[in-house]
C-alpha positions in Angstrom: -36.0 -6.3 62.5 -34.4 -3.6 64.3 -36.3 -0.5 65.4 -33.5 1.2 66.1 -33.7 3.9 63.3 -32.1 7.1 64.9 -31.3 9.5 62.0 -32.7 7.0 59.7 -29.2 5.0 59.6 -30.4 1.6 59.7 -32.3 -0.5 56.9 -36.2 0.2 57.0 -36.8 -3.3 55.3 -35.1 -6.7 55.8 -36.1 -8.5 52.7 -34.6 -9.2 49.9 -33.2 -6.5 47.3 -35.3 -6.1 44.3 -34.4 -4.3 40.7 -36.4 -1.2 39.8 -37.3 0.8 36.8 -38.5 3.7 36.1 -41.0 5.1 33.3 -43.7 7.7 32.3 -46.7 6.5 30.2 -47.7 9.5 28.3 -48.4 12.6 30.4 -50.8 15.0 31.1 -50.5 19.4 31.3 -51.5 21.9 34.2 -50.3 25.1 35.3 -47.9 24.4 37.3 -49.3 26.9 40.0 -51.9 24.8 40.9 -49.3 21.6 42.0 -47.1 23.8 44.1 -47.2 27.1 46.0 -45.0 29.6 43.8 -45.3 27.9 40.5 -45.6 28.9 36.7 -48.9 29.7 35.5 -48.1 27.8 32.3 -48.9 24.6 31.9 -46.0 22.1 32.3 -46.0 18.7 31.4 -46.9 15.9 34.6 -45.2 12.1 33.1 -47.7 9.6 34.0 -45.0 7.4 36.2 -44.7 3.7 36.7 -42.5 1.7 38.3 -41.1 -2.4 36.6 -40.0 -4.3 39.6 -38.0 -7.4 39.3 -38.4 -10.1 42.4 -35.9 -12.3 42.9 -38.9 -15.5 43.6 -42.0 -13.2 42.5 -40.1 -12.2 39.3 -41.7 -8.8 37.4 -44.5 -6.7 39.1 -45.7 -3.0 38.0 -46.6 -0.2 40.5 -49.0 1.4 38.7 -49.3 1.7 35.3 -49.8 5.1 34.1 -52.1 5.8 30.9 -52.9 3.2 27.4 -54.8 3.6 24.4 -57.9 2.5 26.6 -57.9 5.7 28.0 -58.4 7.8 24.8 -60.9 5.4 23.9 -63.1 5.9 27.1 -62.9 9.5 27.3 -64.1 10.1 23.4 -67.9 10.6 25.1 -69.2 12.6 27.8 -69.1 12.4 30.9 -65.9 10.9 31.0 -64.5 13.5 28.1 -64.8 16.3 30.7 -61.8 14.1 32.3 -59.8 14.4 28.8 -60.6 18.6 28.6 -59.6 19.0 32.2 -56.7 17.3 32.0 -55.2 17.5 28.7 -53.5 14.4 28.2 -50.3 13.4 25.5 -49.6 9.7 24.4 -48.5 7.9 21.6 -48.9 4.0 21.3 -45.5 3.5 21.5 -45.5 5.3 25.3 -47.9 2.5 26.6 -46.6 0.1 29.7 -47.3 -2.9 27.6 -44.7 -1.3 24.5 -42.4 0.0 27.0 -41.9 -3.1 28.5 -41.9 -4.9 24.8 -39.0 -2.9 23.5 -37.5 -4.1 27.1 -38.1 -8.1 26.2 -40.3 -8.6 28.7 -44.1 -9.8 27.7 -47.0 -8.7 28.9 -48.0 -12.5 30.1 -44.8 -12.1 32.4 -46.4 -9.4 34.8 -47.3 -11.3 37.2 -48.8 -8.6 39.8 -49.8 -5.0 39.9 -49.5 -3.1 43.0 -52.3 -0.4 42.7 -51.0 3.3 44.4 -55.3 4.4 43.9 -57.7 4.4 41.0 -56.9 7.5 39.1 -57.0 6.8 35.5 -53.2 7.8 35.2 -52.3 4.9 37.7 -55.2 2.1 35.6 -55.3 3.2 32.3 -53.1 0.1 31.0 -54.8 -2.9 33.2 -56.6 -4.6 30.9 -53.1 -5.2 28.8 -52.1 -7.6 31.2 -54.1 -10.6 31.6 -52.2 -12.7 34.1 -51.8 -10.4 36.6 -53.2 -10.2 39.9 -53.7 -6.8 41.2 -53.0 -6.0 45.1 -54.9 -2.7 46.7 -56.6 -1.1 49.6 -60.1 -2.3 49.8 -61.1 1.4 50.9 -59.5 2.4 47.5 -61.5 0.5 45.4 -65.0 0.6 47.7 -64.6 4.2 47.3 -64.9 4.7 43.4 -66.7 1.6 42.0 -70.6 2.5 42.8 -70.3 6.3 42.1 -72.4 8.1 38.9 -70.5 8.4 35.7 -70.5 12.2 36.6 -69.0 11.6 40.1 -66.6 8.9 38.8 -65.3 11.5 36.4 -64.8 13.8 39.2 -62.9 10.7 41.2 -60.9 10.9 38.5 -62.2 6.8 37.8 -63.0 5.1 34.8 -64.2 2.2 35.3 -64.0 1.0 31.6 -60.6 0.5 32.3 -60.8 -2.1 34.0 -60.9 -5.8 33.1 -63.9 -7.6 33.8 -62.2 -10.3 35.7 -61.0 -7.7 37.9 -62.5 -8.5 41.2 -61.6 -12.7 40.9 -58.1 -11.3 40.5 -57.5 -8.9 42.5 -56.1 -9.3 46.5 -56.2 -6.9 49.5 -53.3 -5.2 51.6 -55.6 -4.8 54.5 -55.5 -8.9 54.4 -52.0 -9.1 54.3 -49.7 -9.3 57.3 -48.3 -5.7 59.1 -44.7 -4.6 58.4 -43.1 -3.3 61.4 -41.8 0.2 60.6 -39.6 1.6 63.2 -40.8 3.8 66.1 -39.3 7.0 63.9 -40.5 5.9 61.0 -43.5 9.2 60.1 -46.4 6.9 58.6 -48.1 4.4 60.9 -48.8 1.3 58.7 -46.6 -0.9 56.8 -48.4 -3.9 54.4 -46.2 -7.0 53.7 -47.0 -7.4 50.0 -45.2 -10.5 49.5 -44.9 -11.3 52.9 -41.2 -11.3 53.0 -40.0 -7.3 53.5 -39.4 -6.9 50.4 -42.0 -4.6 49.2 -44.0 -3.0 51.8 -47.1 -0.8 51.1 -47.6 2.5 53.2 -50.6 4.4 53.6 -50.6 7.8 51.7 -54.5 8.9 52.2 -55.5 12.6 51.3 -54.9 12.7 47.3 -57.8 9.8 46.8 -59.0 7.2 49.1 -57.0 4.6 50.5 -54.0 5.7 48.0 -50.7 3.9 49.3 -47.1 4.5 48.3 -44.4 1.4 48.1 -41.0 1.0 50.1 -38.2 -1.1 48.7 -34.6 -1.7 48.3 -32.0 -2.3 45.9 -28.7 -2.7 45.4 -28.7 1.0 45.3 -30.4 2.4 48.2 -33.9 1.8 49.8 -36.9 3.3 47.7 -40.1 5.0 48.1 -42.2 5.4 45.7 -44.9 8.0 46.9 -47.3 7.9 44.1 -49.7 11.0 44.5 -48.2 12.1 47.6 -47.1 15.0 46.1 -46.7 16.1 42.5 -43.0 16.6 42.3 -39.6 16.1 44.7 -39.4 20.4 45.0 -43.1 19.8 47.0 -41.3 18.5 49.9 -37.7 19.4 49.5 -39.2 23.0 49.7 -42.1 22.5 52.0 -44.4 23.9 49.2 -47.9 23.1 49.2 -50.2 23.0 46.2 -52.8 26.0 45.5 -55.7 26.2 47.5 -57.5 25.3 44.3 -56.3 21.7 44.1 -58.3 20.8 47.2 -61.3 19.8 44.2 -59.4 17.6 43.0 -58.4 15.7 46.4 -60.4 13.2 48.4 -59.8 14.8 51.9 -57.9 17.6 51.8 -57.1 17.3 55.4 -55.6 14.1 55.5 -53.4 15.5 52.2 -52.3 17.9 54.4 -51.3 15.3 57.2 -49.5 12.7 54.7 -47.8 16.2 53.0 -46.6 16.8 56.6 -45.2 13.4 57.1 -43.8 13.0 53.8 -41.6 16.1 54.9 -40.4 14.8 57.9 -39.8 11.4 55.8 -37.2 13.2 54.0 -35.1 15.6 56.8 -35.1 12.1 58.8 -34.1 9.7 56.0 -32.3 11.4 54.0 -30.4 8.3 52.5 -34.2 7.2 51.4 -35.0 8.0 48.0 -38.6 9.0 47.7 -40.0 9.3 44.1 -43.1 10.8 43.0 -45.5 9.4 40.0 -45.2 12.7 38.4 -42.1 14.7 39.0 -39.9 14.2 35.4 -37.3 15.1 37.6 -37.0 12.0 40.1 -38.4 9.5 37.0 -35.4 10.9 35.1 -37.8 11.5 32.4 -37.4 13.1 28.7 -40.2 10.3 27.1 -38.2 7.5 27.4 -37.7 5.1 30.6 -35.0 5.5 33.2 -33.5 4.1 35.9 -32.6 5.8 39.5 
């Protein structure tokens, strides 16, 4: 692969191209304030974003799959209903992965693997809907939110209800999988060859939760990052507008946010032909409650 990325001209990824779409799963309100400096204090609306992605050999994986049924049904008790009165969240049955997809023709037995951004409830709530899927994550994201109290978890923003039990047998590592080479220019250090063929290559995003990773890819379209919780919308970095002081509760290390905010910056004034999508801005997911493509 060539390094040779000057002014981000030449291909990040020499695998083969890949079909993407784009969706919300319900979606959750806050003042808008709180995700970026300058905002609204009303509450807006945050789409819970996912991402269908068709392999030509692998055939369909998800990244991510924002929130299900299962997540109104573990946050009717407390702790975990603090989550559901801090977070106000909005979903209909018919807004779930598993239905989206459905309308789409495609079954939930078809899934074959879920790429995991982190283990907020928005990202997990609809695991357990599909039950041939192997799941692919940082280790660190996982070792940091499955042994904490149910008050802690809530905190974590993990629920570990949502889950399926056969979780562990199926899930797989990126820290076992081999490097990508990213060029010399290229602002984040590690690359993860999902699929071991540059197709789809993982990219640590840490700061927002532990071990939280974003996805490179590329279609017949343009090259793709999805940047998960990197920032909350495309303004963040277009503008170089931080969120409030306040939503350092919220994050897992609010110094390495500040260092993958930074990079994520210089990701976009360097490759500007590079797409970079965030799980919650409406704006990039094209989003008005139904599913769109780029």
């Amino acid at each position: 692969m060539s390094t040779d990325n000057a002014a981000g001209c030449a291909p990040l990824l020499d695998g083969p191209l890949v079909e993407l779409t784009l969706f919300a799963a319900g979606y959750c309100r806050h003042p808008e304030f709180f995700t970026i400096r300058g905002g609204s204090w009303r509450p807006v609306p945050f789409p819970a974003g996912f991402a269908l992605i068709r392999h030509p050999q692998h055939g369909y994986i998800l990244f991510d799959t924002g929130y299900s049924r299962r997540f109104v049904e573990e946050t009717r008790r407390l702790p975990q209903l603090l989550y559901r009165m801090i977070t106000p969240v909005v979903f209909r049955e018919e807004d779930g992965a598993v239905s989206q997809l459905g309308r789409k023709g495609i079954q939930a037995e078809e899934i074959g693997t879920v790429v995991l951004s982190h283990f907020h409830a928005d990202h997990t709530a609809g695991l357990r809907d599909f039950p041939r899927a192997r799941f692919i994550y940082k280790r660190e994201a996982y070792a940091a939110v499955n042994k904490l109290s149910p008050f802690a978890a809530v905190k974590a923003g993990y629920l570990s209800g949502l889950l399926p039990e056969d979780f562990g047998e199926r899930s797989a590592f990126m820290e076992d999988v081999s490097p990508y080479p990213l060029p010399g220019s290229f602002p984040f250090e590690h690359g993860y060859d999902l699929l071991g063929d540059g197709s789809l290559v993982a990219v640590d995003l840490p700061g927002h939760a532990a071990g939280q990773t974003g996805l490179l890819l590329r279609t017949a379209e343009g090259e793709v990052f999805l940047c998960a919780d990197a920032v909350w919308s495309s303004r963040a970095f277009r503008e170089d507008r931080k969120p409030h002081p306040a939503a350092r509760i919220i994050m897992a290390d609010a110094g390495e946010y500040g260092q993958s905010f930074r990079r994520l910056i210089r990701l976009h004034r360097e490759y500007p032909q590079l797409l970079i999508i965030p799980s919650h801005c409406g704006e990039a997911l094209g989003w008005t409650g139904e599913e769109r493509r780029p």
